[in-house]
KOLGU-712747 format. One record per residue (C-alpha): chain; residue in three letters; x, y, z. Coordinates in steps of 0.5 Angstrom, whole numbers, padded with zeros to 4 digits. Layout:
REM residues N
{chain=A, res=ala, x=X, y=Y, z=Z}
...
This chain:
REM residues 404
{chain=A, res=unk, x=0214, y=0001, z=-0020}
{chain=A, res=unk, x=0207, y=0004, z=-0023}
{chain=A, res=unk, x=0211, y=0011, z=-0023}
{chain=A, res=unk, x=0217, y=0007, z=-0028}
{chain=A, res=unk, x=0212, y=0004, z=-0033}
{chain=A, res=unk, x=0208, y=0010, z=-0034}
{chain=A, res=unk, x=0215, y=0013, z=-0035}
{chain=A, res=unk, x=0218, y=0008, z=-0039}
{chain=A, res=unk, x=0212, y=0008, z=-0044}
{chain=A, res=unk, x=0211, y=0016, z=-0044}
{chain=A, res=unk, x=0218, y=0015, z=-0048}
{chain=A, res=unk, x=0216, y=0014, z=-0055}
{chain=A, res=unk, x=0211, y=0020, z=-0054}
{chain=A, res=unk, x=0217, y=0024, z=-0053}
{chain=A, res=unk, x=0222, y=0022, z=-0057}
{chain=A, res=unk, x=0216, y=0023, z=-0063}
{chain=A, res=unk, x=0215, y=0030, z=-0059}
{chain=A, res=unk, x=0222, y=0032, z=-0060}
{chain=A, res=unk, x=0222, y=0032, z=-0068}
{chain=A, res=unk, x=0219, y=0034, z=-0073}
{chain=A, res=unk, x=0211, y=0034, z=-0073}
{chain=A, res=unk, x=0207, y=0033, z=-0078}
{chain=A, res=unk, x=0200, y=0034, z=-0080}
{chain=A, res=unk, x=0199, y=0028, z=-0084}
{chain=A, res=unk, x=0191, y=0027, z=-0081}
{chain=A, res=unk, x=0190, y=0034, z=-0084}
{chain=A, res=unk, x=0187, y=0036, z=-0091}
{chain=A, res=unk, x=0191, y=0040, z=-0096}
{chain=A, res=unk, x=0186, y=0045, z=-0095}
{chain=A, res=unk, x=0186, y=0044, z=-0088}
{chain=A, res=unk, x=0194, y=0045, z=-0088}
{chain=A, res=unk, x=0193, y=0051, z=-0092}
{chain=A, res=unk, x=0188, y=0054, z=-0088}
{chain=A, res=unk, x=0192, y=0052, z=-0081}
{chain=A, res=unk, x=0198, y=0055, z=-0084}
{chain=A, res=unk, x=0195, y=0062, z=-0086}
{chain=A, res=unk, x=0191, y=0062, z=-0080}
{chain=A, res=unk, x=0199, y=0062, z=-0077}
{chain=A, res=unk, x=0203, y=0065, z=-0081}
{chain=A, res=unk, x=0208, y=0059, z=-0082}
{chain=A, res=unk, x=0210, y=0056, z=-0088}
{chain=A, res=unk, x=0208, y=0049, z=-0091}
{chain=A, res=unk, x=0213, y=0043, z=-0091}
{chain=A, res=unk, x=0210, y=0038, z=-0096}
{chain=A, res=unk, x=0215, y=0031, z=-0096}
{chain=A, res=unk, x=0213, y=0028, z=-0102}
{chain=A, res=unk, x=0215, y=0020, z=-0102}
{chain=A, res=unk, x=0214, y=0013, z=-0104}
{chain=A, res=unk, x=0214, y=0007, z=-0100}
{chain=A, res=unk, x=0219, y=0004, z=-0103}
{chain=A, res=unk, x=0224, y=0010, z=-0103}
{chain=A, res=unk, x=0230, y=0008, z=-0099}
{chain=A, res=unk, x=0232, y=0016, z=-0099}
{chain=A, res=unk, x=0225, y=0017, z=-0096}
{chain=A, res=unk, x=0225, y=0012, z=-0090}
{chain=A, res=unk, x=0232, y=0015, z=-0088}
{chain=A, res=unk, x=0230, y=0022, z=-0087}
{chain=A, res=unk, x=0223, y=0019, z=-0083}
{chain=A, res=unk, x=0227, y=0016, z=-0078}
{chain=A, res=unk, x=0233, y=0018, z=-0077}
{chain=A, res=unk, x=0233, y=0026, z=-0079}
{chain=A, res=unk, x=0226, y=0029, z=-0077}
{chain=A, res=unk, x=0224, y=0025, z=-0070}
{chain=A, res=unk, x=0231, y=0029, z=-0068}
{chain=A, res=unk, x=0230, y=0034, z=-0063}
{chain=A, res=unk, x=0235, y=0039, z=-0068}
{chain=A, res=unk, x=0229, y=0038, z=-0073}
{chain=A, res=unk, x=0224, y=0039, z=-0069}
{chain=A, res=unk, x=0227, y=0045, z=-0066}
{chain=A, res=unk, x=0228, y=0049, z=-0073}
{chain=A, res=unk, x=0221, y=0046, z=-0076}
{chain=A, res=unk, x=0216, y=0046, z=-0071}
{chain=A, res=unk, x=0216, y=0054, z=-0070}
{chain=A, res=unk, x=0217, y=0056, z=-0077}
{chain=A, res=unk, x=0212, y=0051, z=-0081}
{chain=A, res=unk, x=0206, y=0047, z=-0082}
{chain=A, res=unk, x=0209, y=0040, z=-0085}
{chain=A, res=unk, x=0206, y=0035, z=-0088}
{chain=A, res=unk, x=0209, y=0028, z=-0091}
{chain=A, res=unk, x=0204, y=0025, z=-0098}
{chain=A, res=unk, x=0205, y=0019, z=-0100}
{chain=A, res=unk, x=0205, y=0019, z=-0108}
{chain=A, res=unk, x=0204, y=0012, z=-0109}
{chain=A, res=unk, x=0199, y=0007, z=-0107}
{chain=A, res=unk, x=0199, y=0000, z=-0104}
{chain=A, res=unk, x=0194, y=-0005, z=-0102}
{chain=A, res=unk, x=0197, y=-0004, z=-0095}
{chain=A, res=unk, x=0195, y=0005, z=-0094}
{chain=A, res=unk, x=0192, y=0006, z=-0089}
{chain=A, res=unk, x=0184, y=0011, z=-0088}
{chain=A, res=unk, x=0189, y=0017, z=-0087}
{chain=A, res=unk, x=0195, y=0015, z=-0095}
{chain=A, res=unk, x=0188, y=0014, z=-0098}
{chain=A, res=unk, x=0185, y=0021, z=-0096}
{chain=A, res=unk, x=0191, y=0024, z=-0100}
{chain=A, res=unk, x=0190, y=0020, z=-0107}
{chain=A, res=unk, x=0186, y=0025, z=-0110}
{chain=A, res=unk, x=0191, y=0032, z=-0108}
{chain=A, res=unk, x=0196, y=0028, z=-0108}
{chain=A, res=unk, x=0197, y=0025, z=-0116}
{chain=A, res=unk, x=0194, y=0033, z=-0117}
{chain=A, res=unk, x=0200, y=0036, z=-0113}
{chain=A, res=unk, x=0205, y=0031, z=-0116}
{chain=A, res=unk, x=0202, y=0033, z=-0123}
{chain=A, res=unk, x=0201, y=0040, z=-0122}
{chain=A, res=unk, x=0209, y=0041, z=-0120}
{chain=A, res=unk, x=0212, y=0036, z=-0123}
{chain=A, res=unk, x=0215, y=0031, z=-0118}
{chain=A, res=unk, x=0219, y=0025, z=-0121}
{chain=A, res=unk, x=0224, y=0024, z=-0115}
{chain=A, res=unk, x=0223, y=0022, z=-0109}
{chain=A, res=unk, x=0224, y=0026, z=-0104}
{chain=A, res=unk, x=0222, y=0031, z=-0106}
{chain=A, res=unk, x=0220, y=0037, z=-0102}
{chain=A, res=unk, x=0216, y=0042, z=-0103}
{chain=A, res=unk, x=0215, y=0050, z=-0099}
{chain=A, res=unk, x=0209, y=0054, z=-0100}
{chain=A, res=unk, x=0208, y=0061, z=-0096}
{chain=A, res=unk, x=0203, y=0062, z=-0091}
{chain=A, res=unk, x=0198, y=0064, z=-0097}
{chain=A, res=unk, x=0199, y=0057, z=-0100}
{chain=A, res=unk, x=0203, y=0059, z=-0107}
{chain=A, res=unk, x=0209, y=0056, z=-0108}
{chain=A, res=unk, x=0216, y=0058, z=-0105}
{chain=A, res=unk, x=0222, y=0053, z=-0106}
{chain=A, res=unk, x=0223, y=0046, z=-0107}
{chain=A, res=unk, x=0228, y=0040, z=-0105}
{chain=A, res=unk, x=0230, y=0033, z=-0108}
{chain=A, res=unk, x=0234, y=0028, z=-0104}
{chain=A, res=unk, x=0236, y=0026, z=-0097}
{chain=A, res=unk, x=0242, y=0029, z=-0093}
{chain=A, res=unk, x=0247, y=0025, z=-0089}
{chain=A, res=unk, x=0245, y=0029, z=-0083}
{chain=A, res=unk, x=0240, y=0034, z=-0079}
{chain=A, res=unk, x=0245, y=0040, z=-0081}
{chain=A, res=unk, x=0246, y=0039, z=-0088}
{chain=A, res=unk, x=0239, y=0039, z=-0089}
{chain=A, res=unk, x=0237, y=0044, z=-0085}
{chain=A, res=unk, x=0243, y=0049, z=-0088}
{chain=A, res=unk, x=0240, y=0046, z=-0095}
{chain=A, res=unk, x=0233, y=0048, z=-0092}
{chain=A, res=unk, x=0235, y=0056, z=-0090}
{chain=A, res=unk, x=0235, y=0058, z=-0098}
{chain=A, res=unk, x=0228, y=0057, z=-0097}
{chain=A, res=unk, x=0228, y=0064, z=-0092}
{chain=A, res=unk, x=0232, y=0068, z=-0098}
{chain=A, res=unk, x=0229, y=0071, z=-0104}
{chain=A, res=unk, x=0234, y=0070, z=-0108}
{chain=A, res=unk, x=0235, y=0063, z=-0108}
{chain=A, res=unk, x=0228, y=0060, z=-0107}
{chain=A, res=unk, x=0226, y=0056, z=-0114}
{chain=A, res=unk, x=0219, y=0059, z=-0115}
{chain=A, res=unk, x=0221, y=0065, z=-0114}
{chain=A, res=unk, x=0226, y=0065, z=-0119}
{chain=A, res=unk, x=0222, y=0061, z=-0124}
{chain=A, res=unk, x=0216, y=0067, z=-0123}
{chain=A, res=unk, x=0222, y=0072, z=-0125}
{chain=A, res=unk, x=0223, y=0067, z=-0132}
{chain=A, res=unk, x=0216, y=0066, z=-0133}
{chain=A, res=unk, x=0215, y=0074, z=-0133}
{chain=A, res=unk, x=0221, y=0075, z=-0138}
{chain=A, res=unk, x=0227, y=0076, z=-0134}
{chain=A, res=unk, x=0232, y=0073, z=-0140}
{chain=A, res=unk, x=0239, y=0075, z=-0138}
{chain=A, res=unk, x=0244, y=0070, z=-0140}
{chain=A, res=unk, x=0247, y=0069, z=-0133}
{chain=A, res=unk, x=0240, y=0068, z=-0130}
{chain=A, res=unk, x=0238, y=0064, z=-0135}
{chain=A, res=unk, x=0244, y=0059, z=-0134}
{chain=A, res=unk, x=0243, y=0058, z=-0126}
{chain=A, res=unk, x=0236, y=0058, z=-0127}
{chain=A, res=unk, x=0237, y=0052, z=-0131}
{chain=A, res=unk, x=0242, y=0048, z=-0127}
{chain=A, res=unk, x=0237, y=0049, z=-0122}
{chain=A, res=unk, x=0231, y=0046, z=-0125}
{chain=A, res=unk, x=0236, y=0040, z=-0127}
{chain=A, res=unk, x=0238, y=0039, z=-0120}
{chain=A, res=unk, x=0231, y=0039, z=-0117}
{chain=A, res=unk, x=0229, y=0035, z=-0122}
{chain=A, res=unk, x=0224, y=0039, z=-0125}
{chain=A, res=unk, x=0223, y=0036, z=-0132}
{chain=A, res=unk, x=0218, y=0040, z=-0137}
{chain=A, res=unk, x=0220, y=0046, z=-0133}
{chain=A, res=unk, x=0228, y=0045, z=-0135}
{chain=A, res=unk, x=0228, y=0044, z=-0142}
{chain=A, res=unk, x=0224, y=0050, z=-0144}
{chain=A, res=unk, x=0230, y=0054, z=-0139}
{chain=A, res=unk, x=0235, y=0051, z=-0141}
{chain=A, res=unk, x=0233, y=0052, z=-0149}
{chain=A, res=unk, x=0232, y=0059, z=-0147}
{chain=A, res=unk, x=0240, y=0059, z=-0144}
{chain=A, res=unk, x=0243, y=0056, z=-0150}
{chain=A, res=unk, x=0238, y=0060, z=-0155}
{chain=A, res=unk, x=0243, y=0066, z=-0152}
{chain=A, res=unk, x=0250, y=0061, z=-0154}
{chain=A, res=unk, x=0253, y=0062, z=-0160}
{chain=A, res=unk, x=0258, y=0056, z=-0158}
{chain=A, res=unk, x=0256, y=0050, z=-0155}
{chain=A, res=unk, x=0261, y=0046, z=-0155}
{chain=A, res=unk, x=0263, y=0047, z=-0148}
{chain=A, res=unk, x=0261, y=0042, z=-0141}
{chain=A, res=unk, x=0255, y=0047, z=-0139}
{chain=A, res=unk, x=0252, y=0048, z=-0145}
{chain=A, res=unk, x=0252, y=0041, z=-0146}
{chain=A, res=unk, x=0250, y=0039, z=-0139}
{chain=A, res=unk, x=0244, y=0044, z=-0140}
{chain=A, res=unk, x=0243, y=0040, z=-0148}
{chain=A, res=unk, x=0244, y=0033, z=-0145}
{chain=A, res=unk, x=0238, y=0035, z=-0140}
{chain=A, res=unk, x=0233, y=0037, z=-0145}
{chain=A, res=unk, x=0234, y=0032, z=-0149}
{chain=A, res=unk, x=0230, y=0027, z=-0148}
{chain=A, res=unk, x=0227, y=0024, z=-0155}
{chain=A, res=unk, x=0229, y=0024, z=-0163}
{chain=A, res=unk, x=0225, y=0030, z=-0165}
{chain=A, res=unk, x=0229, y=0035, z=-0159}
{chain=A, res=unk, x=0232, y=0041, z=-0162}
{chain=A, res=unk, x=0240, y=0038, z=-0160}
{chain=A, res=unk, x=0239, y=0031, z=-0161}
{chain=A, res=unk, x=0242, y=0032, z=-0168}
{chain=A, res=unk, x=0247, y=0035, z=-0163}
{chain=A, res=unk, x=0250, y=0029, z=-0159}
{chain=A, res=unk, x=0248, y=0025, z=-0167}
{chain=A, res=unk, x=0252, y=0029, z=-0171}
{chain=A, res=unk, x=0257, y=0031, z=-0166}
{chain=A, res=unk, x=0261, y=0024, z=-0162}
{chain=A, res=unk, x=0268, y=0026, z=-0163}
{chain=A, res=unk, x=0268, y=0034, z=-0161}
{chain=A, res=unk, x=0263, y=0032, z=-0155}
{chain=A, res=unk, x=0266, y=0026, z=-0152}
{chain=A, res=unk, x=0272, y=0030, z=-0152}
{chain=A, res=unk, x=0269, y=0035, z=-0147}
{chain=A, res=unk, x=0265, y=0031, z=-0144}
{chain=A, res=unk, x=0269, y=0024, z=-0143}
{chain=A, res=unk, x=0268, y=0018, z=-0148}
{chain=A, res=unk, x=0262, y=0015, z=-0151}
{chain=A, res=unk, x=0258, y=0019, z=-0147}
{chain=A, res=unk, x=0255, y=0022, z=-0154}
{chain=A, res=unk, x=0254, y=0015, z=-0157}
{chain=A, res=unk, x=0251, y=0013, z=-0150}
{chain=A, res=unk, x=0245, y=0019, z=-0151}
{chain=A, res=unk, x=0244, y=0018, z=-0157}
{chain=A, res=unk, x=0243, y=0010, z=-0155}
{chain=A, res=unk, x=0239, y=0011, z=-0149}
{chain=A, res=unk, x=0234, y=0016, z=-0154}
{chain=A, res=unk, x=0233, y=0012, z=-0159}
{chain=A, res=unk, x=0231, y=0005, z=-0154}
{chain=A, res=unk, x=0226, y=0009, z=-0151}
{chain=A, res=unk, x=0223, y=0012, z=-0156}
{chain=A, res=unk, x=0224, y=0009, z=-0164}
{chain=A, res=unk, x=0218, y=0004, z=-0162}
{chain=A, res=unk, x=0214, y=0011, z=-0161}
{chain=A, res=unk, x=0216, y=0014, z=-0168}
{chain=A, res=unk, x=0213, y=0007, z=-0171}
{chain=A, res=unk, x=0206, y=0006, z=-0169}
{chain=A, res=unk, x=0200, y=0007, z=-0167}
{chain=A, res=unk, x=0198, y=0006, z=-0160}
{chain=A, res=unk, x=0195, y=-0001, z=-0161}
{chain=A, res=unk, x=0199, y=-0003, z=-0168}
{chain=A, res=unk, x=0205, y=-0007, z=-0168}
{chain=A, res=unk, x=0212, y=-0003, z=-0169}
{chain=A, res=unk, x=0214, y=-0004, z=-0177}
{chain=A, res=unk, x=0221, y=-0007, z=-0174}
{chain=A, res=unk, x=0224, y=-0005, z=-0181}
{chain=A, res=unk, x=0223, y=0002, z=-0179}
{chain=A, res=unk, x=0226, y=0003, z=-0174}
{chain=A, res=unk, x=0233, y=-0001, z=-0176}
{chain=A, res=unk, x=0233, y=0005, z=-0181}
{chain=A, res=unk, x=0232, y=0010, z=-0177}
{chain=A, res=unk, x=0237, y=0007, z=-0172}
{chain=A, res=unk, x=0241, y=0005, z=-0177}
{chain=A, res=unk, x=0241, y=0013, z=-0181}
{chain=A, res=unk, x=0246, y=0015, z=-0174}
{chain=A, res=unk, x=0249, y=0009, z=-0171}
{chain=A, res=unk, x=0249, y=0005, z=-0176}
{chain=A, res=unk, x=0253, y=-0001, z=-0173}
{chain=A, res=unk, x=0249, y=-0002, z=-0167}
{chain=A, res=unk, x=0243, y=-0002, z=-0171}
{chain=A, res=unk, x=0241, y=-0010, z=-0171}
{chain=A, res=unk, x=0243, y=-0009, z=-0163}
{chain=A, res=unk, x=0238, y=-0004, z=-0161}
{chain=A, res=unk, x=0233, y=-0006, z=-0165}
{chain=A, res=unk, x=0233, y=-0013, z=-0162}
{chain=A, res=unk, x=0234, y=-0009, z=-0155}
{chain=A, res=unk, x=0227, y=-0005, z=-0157}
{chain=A, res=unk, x=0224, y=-0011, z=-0159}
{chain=A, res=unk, x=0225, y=-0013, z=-0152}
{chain=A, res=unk, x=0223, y=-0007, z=-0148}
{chain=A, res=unk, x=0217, y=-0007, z=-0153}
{chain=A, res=unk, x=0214, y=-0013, z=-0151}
{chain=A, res=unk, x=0215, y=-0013, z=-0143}
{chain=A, res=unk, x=0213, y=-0007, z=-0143}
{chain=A, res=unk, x=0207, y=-0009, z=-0146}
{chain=A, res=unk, x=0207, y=-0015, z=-0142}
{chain=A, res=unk, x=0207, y=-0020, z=-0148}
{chain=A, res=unk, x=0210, y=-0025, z=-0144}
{chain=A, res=unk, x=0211, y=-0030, z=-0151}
{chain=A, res=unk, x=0214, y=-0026, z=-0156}
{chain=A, res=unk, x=0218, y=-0022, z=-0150}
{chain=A, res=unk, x=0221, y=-0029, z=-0148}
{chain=A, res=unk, x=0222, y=-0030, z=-0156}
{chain=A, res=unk, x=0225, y=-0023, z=-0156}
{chain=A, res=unk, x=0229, y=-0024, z=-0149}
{chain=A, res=unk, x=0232, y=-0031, z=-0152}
{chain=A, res=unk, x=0235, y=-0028, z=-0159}
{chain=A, res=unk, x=0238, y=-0022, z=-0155}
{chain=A, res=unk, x=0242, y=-0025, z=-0150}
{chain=A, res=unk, x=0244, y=-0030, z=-0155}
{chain=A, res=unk, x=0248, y=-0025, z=-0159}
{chain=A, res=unk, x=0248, y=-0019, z=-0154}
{chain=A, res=unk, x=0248, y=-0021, z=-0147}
{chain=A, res=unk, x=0255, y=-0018, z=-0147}
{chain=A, res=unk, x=0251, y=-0010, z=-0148}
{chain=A, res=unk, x=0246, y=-0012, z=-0143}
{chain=A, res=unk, x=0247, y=-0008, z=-0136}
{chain=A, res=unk, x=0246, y=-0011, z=-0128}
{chain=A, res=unk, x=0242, y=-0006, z=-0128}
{chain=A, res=unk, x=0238, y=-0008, z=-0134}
{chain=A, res=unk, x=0238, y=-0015, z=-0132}
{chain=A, res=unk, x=0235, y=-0013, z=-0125}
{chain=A, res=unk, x=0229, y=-0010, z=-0128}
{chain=A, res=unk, x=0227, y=-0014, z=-0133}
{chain=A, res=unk, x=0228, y=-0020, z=-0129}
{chain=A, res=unk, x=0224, y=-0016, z=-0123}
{chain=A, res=unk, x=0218, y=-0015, z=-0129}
{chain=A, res=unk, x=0218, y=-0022, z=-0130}
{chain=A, res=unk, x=0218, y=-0024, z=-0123}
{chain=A, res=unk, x=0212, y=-0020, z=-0122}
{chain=A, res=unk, x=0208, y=-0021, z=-0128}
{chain=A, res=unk, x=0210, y=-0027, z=-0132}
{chain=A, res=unk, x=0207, y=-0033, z=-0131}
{chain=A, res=unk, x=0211, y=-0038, z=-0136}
{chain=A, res=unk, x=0215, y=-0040, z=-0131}
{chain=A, res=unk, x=0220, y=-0042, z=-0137}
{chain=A, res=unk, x=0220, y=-0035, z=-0138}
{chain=A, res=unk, x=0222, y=-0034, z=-0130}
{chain=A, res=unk, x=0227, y=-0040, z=-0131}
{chain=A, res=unk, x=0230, y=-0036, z=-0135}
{chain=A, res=unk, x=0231, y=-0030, z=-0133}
{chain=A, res=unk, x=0234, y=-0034, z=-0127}
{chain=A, res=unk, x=0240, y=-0037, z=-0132}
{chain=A, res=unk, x=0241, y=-0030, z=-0134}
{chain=A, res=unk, x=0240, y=-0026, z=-0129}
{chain=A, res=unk, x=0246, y=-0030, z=-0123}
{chain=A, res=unk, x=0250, y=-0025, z=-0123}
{chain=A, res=unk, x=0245, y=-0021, z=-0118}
{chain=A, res=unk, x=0246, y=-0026, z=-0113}
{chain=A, res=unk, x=0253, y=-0022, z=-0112}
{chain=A, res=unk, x=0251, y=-0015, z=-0113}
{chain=A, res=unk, x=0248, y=-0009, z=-0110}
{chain=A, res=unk, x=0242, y=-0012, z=-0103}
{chain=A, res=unk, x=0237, y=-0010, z=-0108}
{chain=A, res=unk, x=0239, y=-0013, z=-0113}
{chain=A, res=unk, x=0240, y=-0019, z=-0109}
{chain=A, res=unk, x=0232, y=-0018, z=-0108}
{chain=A, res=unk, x=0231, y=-0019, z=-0115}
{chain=A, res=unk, x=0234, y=-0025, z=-0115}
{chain=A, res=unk, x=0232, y=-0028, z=-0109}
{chain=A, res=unk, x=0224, y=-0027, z=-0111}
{chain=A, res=unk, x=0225, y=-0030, z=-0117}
{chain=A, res=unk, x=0229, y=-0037, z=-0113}
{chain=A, res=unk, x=0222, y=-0037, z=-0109}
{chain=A, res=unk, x=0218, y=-0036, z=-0114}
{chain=A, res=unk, x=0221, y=-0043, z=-0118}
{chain=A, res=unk, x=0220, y=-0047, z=-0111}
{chain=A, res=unk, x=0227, y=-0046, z=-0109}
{chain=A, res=unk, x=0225, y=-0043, z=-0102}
{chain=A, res=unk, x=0232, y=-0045, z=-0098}
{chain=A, res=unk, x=0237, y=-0042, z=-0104}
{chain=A, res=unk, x=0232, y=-0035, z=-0104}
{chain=A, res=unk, x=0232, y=-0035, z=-0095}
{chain=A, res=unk, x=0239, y=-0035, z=-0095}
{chain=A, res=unk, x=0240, y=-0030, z=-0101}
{chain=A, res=unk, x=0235, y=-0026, z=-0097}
{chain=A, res=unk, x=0238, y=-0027, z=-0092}
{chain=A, res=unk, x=0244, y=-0024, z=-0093}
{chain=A, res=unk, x=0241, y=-0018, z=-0097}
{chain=A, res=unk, x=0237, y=-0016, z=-0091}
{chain=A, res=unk, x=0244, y=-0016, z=-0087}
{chain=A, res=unk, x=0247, y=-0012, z=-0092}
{chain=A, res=unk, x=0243, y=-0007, z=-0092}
{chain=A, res=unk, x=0243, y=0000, z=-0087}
{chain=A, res=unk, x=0238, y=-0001, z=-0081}
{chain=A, res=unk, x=0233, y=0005, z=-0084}
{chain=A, res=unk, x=0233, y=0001, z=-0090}
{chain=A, res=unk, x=0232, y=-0006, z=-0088}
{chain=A, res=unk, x=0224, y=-0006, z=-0087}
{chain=A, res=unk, x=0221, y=-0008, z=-0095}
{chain=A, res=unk, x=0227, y=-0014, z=-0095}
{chain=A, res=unk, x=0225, y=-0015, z=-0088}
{chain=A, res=unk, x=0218, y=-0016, z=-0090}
{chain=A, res=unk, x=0219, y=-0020, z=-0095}
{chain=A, res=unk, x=0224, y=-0025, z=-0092}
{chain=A, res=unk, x=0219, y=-0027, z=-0087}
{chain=A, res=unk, x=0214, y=-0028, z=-0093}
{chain=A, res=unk, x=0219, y=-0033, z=-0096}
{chain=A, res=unk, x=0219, y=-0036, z=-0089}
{chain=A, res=unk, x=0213, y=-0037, z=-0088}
{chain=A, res=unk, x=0211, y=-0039, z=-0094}
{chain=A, res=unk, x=0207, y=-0033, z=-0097}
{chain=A, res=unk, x=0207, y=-0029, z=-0104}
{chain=A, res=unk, x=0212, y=-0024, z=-0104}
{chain=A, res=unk, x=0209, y=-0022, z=-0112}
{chain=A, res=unk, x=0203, y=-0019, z=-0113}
């Protein structure tokens, strides 16, 4: 019986053996070092705790025996957690500082993403996002052993001035892939600088991915262009770029940094190109202004006139977040009871939606309606996912706060 116990719990350990090991209690000097020292390349895992993508290839691909066996003899690998809770342990904290200059220094904004640096600890490659099986990823992850496909390798070569206009476009359509922000307008500019013609489906994929505000070179493009792009491109989505450009950052082009925005301002702004959604988007704006400020009071006046006249505009998806903002940070519960009118059809959509909602049932005292809806997220949700909505439920059962 003694022999069986110690077998039985030799298990895990094995298990955990088999996949991919990681250096995680090791400093990024360490892992440098460790990795000249045995001239392996660095696998660096760059997550979030809320990442669902992320808990899938940590539990369900990298402890496999097929990624360990390719990994183990081939790199150092380390998982870096980007964000911070209450809840990281001596190990996430020790991380903090190289952590935010990596995610800084290289750009990271999509989790996952996965970062490979050489044995001297110069970057080498880069991948975002989870694969549905250990082969896909480690097929994926071979283009890191070839030259001419390794992401810092050809973006060396367009920094020392390579400019052909083939290179060019594939270099662009890569950084547009790896979610390598800054680094994607100036290639894509530098490709479409070579076009005499725009008007095609790259060049205006290209064009879409370096524009992000009113003042990039091809935002007059998508402005002055609609009819000619949404033939290519499909209908609406000029007008849909030139929308999304305008609520992220008219406020920007009307204020200071501690001043109200001059409202008037950016209604003309809006309405000098989109002339007959400019009392729509201004109302819009001043919603997402005063949430983003979080001034709960003219937010909640903001919120009231918008869907009174344009909740018809407003997106599941725009609703989740706002009502998800309101639930963690108002604390007007006429302004929570609110968003929960607007906010019903959540409760049928995506489970992390149903999330949303359920939180904010809870957080107004409706703890059995919030249990029950919770309930049914969780079982909605894959078995690799499940661990945050889990989490919360039993909050809720218990009685607990489940915002911050």
């Amino acid at each position: 019986m003694k022999k069986l116990l110690l077998l039985l719990s030799l298990i895990p350990f094995l298990a955990c053996a088999q996949g991919v090991h990681f250096e995680d209690s090791l400093s990024w000097t360490a892992i440098r070092a460790k990795a000249k020292a045995e001239n392996k390349y660095i696998f660096m895992d760059c997550y979030t705790t809320w990442c669902g993508p992320c808990k899938y290839m940590a539990t369900q691909i990298f402890p496999q025996k097929e990624s360990g066996d390719y990994f183990n003899d081939k790199f150092i690998s380390v998982s870096v957690q980007l964000d911070t809770t209450k809840a990281d342990n001596d190990i996430v904290r020790a991380w903090y500082t190289d952590g935010h200059d990596i995610a800084t220094k290289y750009g990271v904004r999509a989790y996952p993403t996965y970062l490979i640096f050489a044995p001297d600890g110069s970057p080498l490659h880069r991948i975002v996002g989870s694969r549905r099986t250990a082969q896909n990823f480690i097929t994926d992850l071979g283009s890191t052993f070839d030259s001419t496909r390794q992401y810092y390798t050809l973006l060396g070569q367009f920094q020392q001035g390579r400019r052909d206009s083939g290179f060019l476009r594939r270099l662009a359509l890569e950084c547009t892939q790896v979610y390598d922000g800054e680094n994607s307008k100036t290639v894509a500019a530098a490709y479409l600088a070579t076009q005499t013609d725009l008007m095609n489906r790259d060049a205006l994929m290209l064009a879409d991915a370096c524009t992000t505000k009113i003042t990039d070179t091809y935002f007059d493009l998508f402005a002055n262009h609609e009819a000619e792009i949404d033939k290519i491109m499909g209908d609406g989505m000029a007008e849909a770029k030139v929308r999304s450009i305008f609520v992220s950052n008219a406020v920007n082009m009307s204020t200071g940094n501690d001043q109200q925005p001059d409202w008037k301002k950016v209604h003309t702004m809006i309405a000098g190109k989109l002339p007959a959604q400019a009392d729509e988007m201004t109302a819009r704006i001043k919603v997402n202004y005063y949430r983003s400020k979080k001034d709960w009071p003219d937010f909640e006046k903001a919120m009231v006139s918008y869907m009174k006249t344009y909740s018809d505009h407003m997106s599941i998806g725009d609703l989740n977040s706002i009502a998800w903002a309101v639930f963690q940070g108002c604390p007007d519960m006429t302004c929570v009871s609110d968003i929960l009118n607007w906010s019903k059809g959540l409760k049928t959509a995506d489970p992390a939606f149903m999330d949303t909602y359920a939180n904010v049932l809870y957080k107004l005292g409706k703890k059995d309606e919030a249990i029950a809806l919770e309930t049914k997220a969780v079982s909605l949700t894959p078995d690799a996912e499940k661990g945050d909505l889990q989490s919360t439920l039993d909050k809720m059962k218990k009685g607990e706060k489940t915002w911050d």
